[in-house]
C-alpha positions as CSV (number, residue, x, y, z in Angstrom):
1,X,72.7,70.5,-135.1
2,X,69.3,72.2,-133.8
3,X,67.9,75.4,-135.8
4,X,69.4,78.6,-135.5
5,X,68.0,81.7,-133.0
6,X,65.8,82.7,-136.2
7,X,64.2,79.5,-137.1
8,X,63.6,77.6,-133.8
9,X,61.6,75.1,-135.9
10,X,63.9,73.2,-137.6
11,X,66.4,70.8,-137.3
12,X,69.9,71.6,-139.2
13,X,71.1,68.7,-140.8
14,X,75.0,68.9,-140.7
15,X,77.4,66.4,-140.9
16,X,79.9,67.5,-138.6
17,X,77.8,68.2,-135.9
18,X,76.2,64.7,-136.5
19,X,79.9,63.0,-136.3
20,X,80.9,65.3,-132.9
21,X,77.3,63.6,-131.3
22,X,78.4,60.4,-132.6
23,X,81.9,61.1,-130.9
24,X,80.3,61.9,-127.7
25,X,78.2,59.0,-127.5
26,X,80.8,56.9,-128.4
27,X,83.1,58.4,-125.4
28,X,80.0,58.0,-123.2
29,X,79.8,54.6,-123.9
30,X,83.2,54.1,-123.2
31,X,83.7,55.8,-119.8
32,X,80.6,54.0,-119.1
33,X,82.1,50.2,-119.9
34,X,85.5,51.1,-118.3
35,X,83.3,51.7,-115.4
36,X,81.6,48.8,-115.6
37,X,84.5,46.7,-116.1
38,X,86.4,48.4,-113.2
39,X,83.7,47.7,-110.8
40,X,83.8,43.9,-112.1
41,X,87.4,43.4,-111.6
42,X,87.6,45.1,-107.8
43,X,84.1,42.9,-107.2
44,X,86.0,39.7,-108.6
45,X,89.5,40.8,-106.4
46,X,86.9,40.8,-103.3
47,X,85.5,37.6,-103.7
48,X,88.6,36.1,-104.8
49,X,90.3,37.2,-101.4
50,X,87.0,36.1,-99.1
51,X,87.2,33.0,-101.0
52,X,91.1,32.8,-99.9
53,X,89.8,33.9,-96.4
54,X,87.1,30.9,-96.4
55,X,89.8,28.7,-97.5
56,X,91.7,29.3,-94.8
57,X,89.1,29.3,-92.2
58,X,88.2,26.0,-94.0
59,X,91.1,24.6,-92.9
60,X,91.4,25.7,-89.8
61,X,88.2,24.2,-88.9
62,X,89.1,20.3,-90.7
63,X,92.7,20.5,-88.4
64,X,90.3,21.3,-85.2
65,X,87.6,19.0,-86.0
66,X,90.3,16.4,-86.7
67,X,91.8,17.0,-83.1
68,X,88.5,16.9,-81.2
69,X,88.1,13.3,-82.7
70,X,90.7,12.1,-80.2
71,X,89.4,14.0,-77.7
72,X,87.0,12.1,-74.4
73,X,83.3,12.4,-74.5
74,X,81.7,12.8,-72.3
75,X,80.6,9.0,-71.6
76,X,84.4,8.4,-71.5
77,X,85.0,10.6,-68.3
78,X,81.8,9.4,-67.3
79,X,83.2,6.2,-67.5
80,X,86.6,7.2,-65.7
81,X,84.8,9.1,-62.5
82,X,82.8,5.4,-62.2
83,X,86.3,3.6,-62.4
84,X,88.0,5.8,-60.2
85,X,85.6,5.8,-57.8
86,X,86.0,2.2,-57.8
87,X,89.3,2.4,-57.3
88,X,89.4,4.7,-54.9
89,X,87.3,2.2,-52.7
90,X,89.3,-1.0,-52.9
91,X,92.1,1.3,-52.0
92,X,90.5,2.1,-49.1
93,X,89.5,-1.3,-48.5
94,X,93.3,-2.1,-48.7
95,X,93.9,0.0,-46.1
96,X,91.6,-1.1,-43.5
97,X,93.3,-5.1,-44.6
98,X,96.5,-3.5,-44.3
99,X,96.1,-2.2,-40.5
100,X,94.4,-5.3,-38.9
101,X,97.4,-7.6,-41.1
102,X,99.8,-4.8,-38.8
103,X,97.5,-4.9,-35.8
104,X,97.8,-8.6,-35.9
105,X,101.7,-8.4,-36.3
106,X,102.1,-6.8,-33.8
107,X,100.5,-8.5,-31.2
108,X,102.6,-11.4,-32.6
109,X,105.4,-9.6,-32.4
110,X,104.7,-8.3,-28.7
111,X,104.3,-12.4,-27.9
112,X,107.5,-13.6,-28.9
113,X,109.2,-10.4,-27.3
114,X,107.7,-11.7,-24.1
115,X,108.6,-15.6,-24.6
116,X,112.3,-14.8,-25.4
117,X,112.4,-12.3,-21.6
């Protein structure tokens, strides 16, 4: 291809060492798009599983959102700590009905046991 030892001036132009560059650039160029198609194809396999991973995860998050909808807020058990507090007082107001009512039997009760003696 280049000149020879003696003449370092000039180019040689030969056909077979023309074709064996030609060669060599053509294998270049083909390591060089196997490479490059390589490192497309394991870049598309990654993003094709995160995309299966995001799917998923996807999912997961609709079936959780989907559950919360039915859950209380927190107004509701607001709501229920008022009521039961409520409740809890008539109970107690109950009670206090419920012993004088007794109270009030008995002494009834103590009356007519001492009418019938």
């Amino acid at each position: 291809m280049f000149s020879s030892p003696d003449d370092p001036g000039e180019i040689v132009s030969n056909g077979a060492g023309l074709l064996g560059l030609l060669g060599m650039l053509v294998s270049i160029a083909n390591i060089v798009w196997t490479w490059h198609t390589r490192s497309q194809s394991a870049a598309a396999d990654r993003v094709t599983k995160i995309e299966t991973r995001l799917d998923v995860i996807e999912d997961k998050q609709i079936t959780v959102e989907e559950q919360m909808k039915h859950l209380p807020t927190k107004e509701d058990i607001a709501g229920l700590r008022i009521q039961l507090a409520d409740t809890l007082g008539l109970i107690g107001r109950q009670g206090a009905e419920i012993t004088s009512m007794s109270h009030a039997v008995n002494r009834i009760d103590n009356y007519l046991m001492r009418e019938k003696a």
